[in-house]
One Martini backbone bead per residue (centre of mass of N, CA, C, O) as a GRO file, in nm:
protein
  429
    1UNK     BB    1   0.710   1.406   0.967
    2UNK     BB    2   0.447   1.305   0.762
    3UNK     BB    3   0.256   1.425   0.957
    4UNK     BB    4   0.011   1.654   0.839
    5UNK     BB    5  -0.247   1.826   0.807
    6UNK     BB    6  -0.246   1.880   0.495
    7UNK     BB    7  -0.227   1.576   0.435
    8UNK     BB    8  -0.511   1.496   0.546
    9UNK     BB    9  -0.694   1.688   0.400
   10UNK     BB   10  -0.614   1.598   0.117
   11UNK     BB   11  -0.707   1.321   0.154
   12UNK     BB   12  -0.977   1.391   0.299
   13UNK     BB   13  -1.075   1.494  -0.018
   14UNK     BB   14  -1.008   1.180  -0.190
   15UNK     BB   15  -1.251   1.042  -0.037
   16UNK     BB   16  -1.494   1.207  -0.094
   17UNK     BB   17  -1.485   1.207  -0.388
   18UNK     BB   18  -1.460   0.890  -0.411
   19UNK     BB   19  -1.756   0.859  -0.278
   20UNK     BB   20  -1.930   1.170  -0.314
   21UNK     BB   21  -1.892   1.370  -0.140
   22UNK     BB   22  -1.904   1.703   0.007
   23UNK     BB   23  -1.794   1.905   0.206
   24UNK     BB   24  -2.032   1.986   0.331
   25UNK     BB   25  -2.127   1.734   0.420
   26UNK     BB   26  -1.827   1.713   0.516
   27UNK     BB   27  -1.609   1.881   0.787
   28UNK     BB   28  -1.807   2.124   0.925
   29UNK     BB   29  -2.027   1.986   1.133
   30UNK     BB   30  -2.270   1.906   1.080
   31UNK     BB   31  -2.575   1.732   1.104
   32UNK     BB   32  -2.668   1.445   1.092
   33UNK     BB   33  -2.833   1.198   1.004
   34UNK     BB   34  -2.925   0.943   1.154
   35UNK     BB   35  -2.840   0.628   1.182
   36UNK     BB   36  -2.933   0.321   1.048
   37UNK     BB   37  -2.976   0.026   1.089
   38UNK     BB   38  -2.930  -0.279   0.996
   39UNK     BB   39  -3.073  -0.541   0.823
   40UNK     BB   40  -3.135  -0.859   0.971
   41UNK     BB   41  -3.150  -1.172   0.841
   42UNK     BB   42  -3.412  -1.379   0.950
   43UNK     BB   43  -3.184  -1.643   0.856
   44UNK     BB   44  -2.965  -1.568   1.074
   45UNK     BB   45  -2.770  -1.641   1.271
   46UNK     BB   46  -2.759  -1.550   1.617
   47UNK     BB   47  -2.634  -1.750   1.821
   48UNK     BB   48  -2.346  -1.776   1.741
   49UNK     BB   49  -2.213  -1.944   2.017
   50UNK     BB   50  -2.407  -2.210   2.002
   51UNK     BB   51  -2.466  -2.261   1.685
   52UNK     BB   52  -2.163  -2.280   1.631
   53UNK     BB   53  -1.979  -2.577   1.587
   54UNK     BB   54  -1.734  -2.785   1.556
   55UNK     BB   55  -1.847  -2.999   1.332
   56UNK     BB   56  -1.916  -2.775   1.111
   57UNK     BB   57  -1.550  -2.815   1.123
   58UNK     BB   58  -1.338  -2.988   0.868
   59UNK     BB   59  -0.997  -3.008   0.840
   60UNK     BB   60  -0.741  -3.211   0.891
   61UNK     BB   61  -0.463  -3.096   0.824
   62UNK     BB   62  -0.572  -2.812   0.903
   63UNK     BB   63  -0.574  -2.904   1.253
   64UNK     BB   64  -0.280  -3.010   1.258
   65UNK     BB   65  -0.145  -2.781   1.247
   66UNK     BB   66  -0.261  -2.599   1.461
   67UNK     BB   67  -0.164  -2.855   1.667
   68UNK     BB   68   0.126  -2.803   1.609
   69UNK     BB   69   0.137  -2.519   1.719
   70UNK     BB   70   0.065  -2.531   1.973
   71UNK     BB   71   0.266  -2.778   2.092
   72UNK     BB   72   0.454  -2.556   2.094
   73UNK     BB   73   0.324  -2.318   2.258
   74UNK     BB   74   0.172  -2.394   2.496
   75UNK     BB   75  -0.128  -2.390   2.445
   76UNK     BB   76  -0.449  -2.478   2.535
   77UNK     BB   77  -0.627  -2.261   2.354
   78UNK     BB   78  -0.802  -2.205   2.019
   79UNK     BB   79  -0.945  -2.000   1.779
   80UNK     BB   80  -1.112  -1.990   1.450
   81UNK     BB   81  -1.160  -1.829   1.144
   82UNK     BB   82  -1.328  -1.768   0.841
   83UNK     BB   83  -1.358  -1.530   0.566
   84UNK     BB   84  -1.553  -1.518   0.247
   85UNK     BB   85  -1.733  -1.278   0.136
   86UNK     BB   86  -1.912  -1.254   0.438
   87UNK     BB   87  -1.846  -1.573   0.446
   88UNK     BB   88  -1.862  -1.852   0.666
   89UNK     BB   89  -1.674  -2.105   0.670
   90UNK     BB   90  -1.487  -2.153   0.920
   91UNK     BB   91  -1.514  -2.326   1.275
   92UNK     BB   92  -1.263  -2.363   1.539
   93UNK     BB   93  -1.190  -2.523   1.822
   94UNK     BB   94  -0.898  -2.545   2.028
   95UNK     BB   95  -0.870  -2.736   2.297
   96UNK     BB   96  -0.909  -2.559   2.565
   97UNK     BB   97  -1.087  -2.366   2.828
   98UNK     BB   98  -1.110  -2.612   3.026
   99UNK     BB   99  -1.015  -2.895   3.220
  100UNK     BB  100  -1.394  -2.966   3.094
  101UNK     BB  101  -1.361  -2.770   2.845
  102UNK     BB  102  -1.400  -2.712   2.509
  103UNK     BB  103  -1.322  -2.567   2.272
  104UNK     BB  104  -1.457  -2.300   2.061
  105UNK     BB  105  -1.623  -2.060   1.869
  106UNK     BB  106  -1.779  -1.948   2.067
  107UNK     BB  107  -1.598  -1.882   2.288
  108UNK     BB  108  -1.497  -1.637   2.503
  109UNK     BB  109  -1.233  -1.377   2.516
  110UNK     BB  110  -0.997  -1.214   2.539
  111UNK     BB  111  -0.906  -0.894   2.321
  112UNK     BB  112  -0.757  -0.678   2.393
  113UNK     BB  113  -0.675  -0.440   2.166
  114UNK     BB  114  -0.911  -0.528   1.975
  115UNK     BB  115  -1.093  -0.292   2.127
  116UNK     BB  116  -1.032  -0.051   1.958
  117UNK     BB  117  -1.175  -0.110   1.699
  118UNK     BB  118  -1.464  -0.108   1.866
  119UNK     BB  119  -1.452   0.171   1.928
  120UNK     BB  120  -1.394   0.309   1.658
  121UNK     BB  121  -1.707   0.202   1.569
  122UNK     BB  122  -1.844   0.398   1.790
  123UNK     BB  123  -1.700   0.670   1.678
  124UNK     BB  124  -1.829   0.622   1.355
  125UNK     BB  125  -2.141   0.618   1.451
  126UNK     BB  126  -2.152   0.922   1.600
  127UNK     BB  127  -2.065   1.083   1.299
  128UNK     BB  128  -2.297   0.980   1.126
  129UNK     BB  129  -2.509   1.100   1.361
  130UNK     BB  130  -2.344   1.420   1.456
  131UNK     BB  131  -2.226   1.423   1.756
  132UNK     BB  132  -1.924   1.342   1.611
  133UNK     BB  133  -1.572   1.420   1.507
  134UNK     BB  134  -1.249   1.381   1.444
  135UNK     BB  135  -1.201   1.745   1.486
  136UNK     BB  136  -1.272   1.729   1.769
  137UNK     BB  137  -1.222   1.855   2.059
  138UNK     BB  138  -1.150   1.734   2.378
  139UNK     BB  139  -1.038   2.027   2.466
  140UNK     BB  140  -1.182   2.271   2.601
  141UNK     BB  141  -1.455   2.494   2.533
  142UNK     BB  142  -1.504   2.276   2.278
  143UNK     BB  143  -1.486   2.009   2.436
  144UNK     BB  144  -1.582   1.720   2.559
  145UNK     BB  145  -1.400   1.707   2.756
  146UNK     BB  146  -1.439   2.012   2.957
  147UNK     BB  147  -1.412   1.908   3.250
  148UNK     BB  148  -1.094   1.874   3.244
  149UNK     BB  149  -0.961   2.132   3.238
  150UNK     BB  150  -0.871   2.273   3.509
  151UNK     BB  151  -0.613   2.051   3.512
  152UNK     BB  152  -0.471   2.167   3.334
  153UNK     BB  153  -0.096   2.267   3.229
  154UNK     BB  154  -0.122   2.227   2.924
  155UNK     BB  155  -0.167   2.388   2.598
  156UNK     BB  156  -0.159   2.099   2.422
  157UNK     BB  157  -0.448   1.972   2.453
  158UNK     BB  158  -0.615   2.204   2.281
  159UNK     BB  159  -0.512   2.048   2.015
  160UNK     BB  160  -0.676   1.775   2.053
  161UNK     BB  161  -0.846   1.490   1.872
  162UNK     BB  162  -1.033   1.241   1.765
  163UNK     BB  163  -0.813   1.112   1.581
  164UNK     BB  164  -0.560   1.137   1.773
  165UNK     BB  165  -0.630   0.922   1.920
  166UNK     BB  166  -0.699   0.700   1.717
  167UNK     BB  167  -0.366   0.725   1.624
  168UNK     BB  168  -0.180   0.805   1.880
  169UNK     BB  169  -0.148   1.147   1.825
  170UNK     BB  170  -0.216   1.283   2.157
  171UNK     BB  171   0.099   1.277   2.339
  172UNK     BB  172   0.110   1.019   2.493
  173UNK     BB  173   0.335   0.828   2.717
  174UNK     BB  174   0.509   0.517   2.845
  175UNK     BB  175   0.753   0.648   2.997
  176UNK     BB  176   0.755   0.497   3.279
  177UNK     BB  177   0.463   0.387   3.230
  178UNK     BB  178   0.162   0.258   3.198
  179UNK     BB  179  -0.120   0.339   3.332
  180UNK     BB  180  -0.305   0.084   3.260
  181UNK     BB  181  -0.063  -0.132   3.388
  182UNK     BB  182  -0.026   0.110   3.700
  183UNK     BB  183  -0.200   0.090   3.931
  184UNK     BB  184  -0.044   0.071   4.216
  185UNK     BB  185   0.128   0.325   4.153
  186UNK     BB  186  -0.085   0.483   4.134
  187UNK     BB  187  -0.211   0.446   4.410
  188UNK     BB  188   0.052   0.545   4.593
  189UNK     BB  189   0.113   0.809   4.472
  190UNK     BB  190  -0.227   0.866   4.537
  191UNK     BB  191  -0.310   0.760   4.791
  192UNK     BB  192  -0.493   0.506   4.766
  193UNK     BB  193  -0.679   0.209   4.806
  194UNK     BB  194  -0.809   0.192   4.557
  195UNK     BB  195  -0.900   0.214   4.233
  196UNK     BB  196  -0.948   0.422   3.999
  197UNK     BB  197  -1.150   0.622   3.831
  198UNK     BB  198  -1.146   0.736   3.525
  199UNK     BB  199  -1.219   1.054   3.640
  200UNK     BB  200  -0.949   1.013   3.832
  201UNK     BB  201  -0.725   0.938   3.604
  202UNK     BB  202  -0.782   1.175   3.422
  203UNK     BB  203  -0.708   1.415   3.618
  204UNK     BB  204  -0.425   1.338   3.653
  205UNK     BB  205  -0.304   1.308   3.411
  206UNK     BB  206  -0.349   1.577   3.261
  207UNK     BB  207  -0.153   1.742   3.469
  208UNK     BB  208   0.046   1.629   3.273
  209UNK     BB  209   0.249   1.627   3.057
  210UNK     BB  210   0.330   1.624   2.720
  211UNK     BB  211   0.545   1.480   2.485
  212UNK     BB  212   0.326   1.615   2.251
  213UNK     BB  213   0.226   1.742   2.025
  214UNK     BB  214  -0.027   1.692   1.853
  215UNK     BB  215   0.026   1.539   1.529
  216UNK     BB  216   0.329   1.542   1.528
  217UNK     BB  217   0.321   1.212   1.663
  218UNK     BB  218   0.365   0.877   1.753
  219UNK     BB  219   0.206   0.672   2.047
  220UNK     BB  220   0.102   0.465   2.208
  221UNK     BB  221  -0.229   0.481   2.365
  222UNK     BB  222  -0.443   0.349   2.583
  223UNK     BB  223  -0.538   0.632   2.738
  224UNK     BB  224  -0.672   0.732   2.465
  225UNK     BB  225  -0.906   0.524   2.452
  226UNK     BB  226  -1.025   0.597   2.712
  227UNK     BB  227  -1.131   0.853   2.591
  228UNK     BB  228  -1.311   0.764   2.402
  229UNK     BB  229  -1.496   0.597   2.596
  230UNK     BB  230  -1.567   0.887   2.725
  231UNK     BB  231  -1.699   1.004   2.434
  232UNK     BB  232  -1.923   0.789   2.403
  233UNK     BB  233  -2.072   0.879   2.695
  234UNK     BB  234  -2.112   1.179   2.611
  235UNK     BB  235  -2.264   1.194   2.350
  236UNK     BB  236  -2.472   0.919   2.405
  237UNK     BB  237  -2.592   0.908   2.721
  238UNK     BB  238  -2.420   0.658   2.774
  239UNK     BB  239  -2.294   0.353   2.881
  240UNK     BB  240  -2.031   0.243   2.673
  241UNK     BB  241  -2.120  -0.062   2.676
  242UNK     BB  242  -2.466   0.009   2.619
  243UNK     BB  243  -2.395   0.116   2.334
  244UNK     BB  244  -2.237  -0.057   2.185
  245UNK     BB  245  -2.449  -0.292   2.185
  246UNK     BB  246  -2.693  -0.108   2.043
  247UNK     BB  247  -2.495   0.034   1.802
  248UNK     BB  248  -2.309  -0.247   1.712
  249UNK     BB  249  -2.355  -0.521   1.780
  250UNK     BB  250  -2.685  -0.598   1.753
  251UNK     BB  251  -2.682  -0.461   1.444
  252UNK     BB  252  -2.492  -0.724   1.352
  253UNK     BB  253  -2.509  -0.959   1.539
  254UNK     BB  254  -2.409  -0.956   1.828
  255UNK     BB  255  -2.441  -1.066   2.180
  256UNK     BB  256  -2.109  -1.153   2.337
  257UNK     BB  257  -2.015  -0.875   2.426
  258UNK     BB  258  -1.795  -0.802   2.689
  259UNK     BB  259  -1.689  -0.687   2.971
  260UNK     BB  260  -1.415  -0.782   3.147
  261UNK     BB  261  -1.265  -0.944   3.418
  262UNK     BB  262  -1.003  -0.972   3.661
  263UNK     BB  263  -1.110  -1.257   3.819
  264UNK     BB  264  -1.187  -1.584   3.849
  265UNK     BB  265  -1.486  -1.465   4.003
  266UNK     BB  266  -1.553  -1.289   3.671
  267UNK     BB  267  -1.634  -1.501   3.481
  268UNK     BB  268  -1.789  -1.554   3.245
  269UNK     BB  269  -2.039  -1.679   3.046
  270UNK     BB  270  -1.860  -1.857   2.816
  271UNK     BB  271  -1.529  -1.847   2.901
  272UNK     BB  272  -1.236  -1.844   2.965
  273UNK     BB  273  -0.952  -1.946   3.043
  274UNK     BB  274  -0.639  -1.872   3.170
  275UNK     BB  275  -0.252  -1.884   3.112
  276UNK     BB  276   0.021  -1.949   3.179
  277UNK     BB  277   0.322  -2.015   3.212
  278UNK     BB  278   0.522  -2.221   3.421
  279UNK     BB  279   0.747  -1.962   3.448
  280UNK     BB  280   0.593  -1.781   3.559
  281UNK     BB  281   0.557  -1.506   3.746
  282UNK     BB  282   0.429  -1.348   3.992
  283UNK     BB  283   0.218  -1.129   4.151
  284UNK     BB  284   0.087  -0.848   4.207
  285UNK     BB  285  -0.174  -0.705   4.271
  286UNK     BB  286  -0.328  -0.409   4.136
  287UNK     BB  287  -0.474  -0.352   4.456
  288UNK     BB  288  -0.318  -0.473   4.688
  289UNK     BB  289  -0.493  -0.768   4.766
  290UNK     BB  290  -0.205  -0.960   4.647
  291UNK     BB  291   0.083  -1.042   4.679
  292UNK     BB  292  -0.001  -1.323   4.491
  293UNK     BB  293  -0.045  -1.357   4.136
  294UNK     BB  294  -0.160  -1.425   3.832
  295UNK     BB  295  -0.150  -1.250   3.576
  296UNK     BB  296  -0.435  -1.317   3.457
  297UNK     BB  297  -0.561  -1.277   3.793
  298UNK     BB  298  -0.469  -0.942   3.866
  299UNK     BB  299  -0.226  -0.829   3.709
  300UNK     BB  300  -0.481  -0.658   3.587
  301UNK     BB  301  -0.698  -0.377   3.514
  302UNK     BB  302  -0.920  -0.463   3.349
  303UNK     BB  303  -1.210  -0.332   3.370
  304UNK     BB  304  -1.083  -0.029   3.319
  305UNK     BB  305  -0.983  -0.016   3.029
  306UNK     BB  306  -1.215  -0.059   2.837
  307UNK     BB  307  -1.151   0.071   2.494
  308UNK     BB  308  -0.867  -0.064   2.510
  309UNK     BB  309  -0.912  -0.417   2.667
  310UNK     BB  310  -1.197  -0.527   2.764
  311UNK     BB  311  -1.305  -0.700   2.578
  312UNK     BB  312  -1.511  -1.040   2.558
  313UNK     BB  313  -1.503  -1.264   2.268
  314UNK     BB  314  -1.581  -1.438   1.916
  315UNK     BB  315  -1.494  -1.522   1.647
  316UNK     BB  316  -1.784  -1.539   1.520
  317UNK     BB  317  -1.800  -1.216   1.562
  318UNK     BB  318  -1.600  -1.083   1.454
  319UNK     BB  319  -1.675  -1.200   1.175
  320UNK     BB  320  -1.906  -1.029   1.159
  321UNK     BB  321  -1.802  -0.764   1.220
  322UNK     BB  322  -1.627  -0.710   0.992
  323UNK     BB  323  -1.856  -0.751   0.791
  324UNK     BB  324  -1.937  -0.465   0.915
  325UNK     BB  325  -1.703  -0.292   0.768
  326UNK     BB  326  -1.604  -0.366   0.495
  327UNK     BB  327  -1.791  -0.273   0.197
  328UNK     BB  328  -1.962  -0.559   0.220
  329UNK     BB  329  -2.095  -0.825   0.111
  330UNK     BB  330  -2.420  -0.964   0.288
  331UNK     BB  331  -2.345  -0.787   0.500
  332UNK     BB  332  -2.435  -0.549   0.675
  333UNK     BB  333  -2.327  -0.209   0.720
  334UNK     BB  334  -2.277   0.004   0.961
  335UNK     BB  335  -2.099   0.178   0.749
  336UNK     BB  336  -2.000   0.386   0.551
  337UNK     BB  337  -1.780   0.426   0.316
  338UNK     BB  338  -1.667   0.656   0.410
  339UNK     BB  339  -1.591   0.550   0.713
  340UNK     BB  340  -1.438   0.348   0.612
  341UNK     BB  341  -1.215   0.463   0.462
  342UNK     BB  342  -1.119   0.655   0.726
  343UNK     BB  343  -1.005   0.374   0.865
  344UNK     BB  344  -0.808   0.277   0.635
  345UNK     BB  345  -0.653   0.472   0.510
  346UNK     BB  346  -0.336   0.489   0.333
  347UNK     BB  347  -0.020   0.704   0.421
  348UNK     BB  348   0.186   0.528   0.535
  349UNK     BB  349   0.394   0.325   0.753
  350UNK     BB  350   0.336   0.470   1.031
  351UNK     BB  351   0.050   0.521   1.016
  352UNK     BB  352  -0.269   0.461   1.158
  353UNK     BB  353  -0.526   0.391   1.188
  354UNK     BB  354  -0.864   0.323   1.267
  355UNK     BB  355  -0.827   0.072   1.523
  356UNK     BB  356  -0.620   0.003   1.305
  357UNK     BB  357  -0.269  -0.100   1.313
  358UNK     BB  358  -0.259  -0.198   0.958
  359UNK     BB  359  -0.295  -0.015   0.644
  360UNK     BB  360  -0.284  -0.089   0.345
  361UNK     BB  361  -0.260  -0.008   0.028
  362UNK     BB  362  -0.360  -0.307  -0.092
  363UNK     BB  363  -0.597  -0.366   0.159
  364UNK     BB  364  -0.438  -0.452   0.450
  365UNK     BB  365  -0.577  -0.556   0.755
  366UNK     BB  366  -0.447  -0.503   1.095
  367UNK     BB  367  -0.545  -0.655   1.418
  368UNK     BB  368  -0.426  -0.650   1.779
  369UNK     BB  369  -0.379  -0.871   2.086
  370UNK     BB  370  -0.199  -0.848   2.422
  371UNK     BB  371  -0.193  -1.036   2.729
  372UNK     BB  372  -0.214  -1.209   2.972
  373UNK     BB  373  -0.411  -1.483   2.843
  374UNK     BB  374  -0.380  -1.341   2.551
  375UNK     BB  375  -0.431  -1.349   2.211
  376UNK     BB  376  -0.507  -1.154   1.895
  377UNK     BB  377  -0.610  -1.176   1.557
  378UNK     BB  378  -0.660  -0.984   1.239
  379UNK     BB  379  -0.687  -1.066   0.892
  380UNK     BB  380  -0.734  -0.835   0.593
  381UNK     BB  381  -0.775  -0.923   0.289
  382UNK     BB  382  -0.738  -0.799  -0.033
  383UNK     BB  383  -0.939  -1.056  -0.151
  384UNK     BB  384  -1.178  -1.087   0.122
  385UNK     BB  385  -1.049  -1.203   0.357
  386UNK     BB  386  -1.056  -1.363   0.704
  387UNK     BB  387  -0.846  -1.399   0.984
  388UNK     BB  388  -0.887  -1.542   1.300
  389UNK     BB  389  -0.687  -1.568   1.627
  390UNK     BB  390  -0.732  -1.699   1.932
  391UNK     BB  391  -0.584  -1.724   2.270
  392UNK     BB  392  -0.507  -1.879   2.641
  393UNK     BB  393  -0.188  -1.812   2.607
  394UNK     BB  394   0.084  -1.739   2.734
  395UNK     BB  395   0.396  -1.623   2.591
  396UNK     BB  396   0.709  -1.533   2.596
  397UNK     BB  397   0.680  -1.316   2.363
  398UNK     BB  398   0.385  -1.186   2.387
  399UNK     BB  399   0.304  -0.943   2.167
  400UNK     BB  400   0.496  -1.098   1.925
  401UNK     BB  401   0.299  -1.325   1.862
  402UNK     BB  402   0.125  -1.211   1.643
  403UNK     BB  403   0.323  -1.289   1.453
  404UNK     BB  404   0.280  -1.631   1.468
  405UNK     BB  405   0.010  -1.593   1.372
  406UNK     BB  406   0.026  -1.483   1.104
  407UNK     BB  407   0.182  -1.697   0.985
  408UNK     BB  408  -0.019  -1.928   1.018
  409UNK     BB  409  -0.226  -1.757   0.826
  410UNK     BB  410  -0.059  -1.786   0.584
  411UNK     BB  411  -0.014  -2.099   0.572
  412UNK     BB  412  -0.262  -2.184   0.551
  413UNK     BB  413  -0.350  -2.050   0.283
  414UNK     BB  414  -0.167  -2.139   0.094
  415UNK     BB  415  -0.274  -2.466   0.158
  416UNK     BB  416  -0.596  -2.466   0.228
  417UNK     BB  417  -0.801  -2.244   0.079
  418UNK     BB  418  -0.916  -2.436  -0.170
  419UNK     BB  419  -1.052  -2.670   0.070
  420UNK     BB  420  -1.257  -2.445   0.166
  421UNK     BB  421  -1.559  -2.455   0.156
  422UNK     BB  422  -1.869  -2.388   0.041
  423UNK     BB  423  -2.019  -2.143   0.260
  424UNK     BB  424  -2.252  -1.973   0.542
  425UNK     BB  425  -2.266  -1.996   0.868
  426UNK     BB  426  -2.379  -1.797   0.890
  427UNK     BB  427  -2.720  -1.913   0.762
  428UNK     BB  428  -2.607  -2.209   0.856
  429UNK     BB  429  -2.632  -2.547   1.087
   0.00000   0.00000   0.00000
């Protein structure tokens, strides 16, 4: 493994350095003055999702190039975002959100794993404010999460930091199936009647040895992230939703996120249906209350999730949320400079961001999610432009769908870059 202790501090020595901090100041864990909200301009649209709607974007030509992608993947619906330079150039929704209403750009999607980015931004404004650093042990007599303690019986636990999460360096594996996807199993397994509490699916894990010790390999890991939410609930003294919302999404402008529910019965207002394709097969239902259900509704426990695959959001907030991490105006940055650097640096071709899955050399993140009835990418290319694109309809490709959504904005781009208006849909409408 290229991932070593050495490797990590020569960088973010180098990072240090280029940003102006001084040793002192970072990486010691001293307490830092709390970080302060960005103030967002009195002139800027506050209510995007329903600020900004599909007439204020047209483009035919690329429109139809977009229109001609759902109809090859039978999507239902889907938006787009484009942002250049912190200003929101095109917003556009295409197909249905449901049988009776138009996809919109503001429109709020599930976005799977694109939750991850949204936690790990709450973990370093924590980080800013001296509650929490990369470095804090999760586990163990000085760890944030010392209540579960008791429970462990592997001693590479105490090795695990809050960094080794967000990089998927936790030692958690997969093999065998991912708990936050086997809800079912994992209820007969230990005799439930309902889904586990996050701190009873928390402590039956730990329980169970490590697949590696902690930073010595990265494997991906949901339940990685699932510690992260209750991380971010134990240092800010908030339930995780309410901190989110009060010190990420709000100083951004963005008041449409939601952490999502399970069944057709919990769909948030402005909410999309999602939808499977026509030979998908049913399923039993998560908690073991329907036989069969349709994959994107019971087929997973959403709302167990938290910081790993719950949230629901609109491309036009996200848009806006990305340009508050971006290192760049006019939209205010919600993190410093450091903060930015040590989320995007990097390190291999092997390593994840904090929260992106993959930040290039040459200025390149981007960020995916996807399970049954939804798909979603950010691609912030290095450039200063970003291109976001969700949809409400799973494909038999899976996960690997959002290598065709990224091809699809490549091609946009390659093609009608030139051609996209010259404007700040954050400040006009």
């Amino acid at each position: 493994m290229k991932r070593t202790g050495l490797i990590y501090g020569f960088l973010t020595l180098v990072i240090l350095v280029g940003a102006g901090f001084t040793l002192r100041l970072r990486g010691q864990g001293e307490p830092q003055a709390p970080a302060v909200a960005p103030e967002i301009p009195v002139d800027w649209v506050e209510d995007l999702n329903s600020s900004i709607v599909n007439d204020l974007s047209s483009l035919p030509a690329m429109d139809q190039v977009v229109d001609s992608f759902m109809h090859f993947w039978s999507l239902k619906g889907a938006s787009l975002a484009v942002v250049r330079h912190d200003s929101l150039l095109y917003a556009r929704g295409y197909g249905k959100a449901d049988a009776a209403q138009p996809m919109t750009p503001g429109t709020t999607m599930r976005l799977a794993s694109v939750s991850k980015l949204l936690t790990a931004i709450g973990i370093m404004r924590l980080q800013e404010e001296g509650k929490v650093f990369l470095e804090s042990p999760v586990f163990g007599p000085y760890g944030i999460l010392n209540e579960y303690d008791p429970y462990i019986r592997d001693d590479n636990y105490y090795l695990m930091t809050v960094q080794h999460l967000l990089r998927h360096q936790g030692g958690f594996t997969t093999r065998g199936g991912d708990v936050m996807f086997s809800t079912l199993r994992f209820m007969q397994r230990h005799g439930l009647s309902a889904p586990p509490s996050s701190q009873l699916l928390v402590r039956k894990e730990v329980a169970r040895p490590l697949a590696f010790e902690p930073g010595t390999y990265q494997e991906y890991s949901n339940f990685g992230y699932l510690l992260l939410s209750l991380i971010i609930e134990k240092v800010s003294g908030m339930p995780y939703e309410q901190f989110m919302q009060k010190e990420v999404f709000e100083p951004a402008g963005c008041y449409g996120f939601r952490l999502g529910g399970d069944y057709l019965k919990d769909r948030l207002p402005g909410e999309s249906r999602y939808f499977t394709q026509p030979d998908d097969k049913p399923t039993a239902s998560f908690d073991g209350q329907y036989a069969s259900v349709s994959r994107c509704y019971g087929g997973n426990y959403i709302s167990g999730l938290y910081g790993a695959g719950g949230w629901v959001g609109s491309v036009v907030e996200l848009a806006r949320l990305v340009s508050a991490i971006d290192g760049t105006g006019p939209v205010p940055d919600l993190l410093d400079p450091f903060s930015i650097r040590q989320m995007t640096v990097w390190y291999d071709d092997e390593t994840y961001g904090l929260g992106w899955l993959d930040c290039r050399p040459e200025g390149e993140w981007t960020r995916t999610g996807s399970f049954a009835g939804t798909s979603a990418l950010i691609k912030k290319y290095a450039d200063g432009e970003t291109w976001i694109f969700v949809t409400n309809t799973s494909t038999w490709r899976g996960s690997r769908f959002t290598r065709n959504t990224g091809a699809l904005c490549r091609n946009l781009r390659d093609r009608f870059d030139s051609q996209l208006p010259t404007r700040d849909l954050f400040r006009e409408n």
